[in-house]
C-alpha positions, 0 to 999 in steps of 0.5 A: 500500500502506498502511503506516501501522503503526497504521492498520488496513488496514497492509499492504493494497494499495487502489486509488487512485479520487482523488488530492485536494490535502492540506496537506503532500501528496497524499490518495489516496481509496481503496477500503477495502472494507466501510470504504467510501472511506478517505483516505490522506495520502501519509505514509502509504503506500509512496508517501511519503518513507521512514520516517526512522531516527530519529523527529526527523531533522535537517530535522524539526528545523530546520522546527520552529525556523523555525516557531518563529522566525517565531510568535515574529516575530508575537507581537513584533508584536503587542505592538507595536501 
């Protein structure tokens, strides 16, 4: 089921014909009817994590300082050189 709220087939089941390797997670390649083939990230289906409270949860943030952190590393780096 899409879940999506901004995706225009919310709230619609598909069938899955393809489940492909995508960044994060899964892309499921579904059949979106007169849309022809549609590809889903797992985020946005009833087959992703549950929808946090808040959009910017604890782990969000923690992700985003270690990013941080580590293009911070490879700037110093660079300069370095």
């Amino acid at each position: 089921m899409v879940t999506h709220p901004f995706h225009p087939l919310f709230g619609r089941r598909l069938e899955v014909l393809a489940v492909r390797p995508h960044g994060r997670g899964p892309l499921y390649v579904c059949d979106g009817g007169a849309l022809g083939g549609v590809g889903l990230p797992e985020a946005a289906t009833d087959r992703g994590p549950e929808p946090a409270e808040r959009p910017l949860t604890f782990a969000a943030l923690a992700e985003l300082a270690a990013v941080i952190v580590e293009l911070g590393a490879s700037v110093d780096g660079e300069a370095e050189r």
